[in-house]
N, C-alpha and C positions, 0 to 999 in steps of 0.2 A: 481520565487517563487515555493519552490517545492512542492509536499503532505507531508503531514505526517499522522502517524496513531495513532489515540484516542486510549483509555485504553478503549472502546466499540469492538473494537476486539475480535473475538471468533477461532480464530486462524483457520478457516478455509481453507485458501490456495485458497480461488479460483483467487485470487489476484495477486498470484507470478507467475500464470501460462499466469495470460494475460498483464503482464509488457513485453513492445516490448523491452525496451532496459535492464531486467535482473534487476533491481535496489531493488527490494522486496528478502526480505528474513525472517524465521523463525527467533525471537527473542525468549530470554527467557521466557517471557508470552504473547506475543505478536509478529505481525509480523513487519518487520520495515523497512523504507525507506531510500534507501544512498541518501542523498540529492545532491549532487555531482555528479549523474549517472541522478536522474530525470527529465525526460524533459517533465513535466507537459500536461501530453496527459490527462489524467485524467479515462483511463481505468480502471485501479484498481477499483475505483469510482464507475464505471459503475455495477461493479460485485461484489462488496460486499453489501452481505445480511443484515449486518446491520448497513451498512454507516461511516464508520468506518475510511476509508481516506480523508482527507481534505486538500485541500488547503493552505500553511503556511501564 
């Protein structure tokens, strides 16, 4: 099950920098997760300020 990222997003990026395996990236209003890359460490998680990746 991989994350994915709510529309609570504020595009900050602190997210894309602590994915071990690269899977986050800039969306058009949002940032977004390849679910195909995520291997559910749940980092992202960990460093977004407003909780904004979860769990599928």
């Amino acid at each position: 099950m991989a994350y994915y990222i709510t529309d609570d997003c504020i595009s900050c990026g602190a997210c894309e920098s602590e994915c071990p395996v690269s899977c986050i990236s800039a969306g058009d209003t949002k940032y977004v997760i390849n679910p195909e890359e995520c291997i559910e460490c749940g980092a992202c998680a960990d460093v977004c300020p407003v909780d904004a990746p979860k769990p599928e």
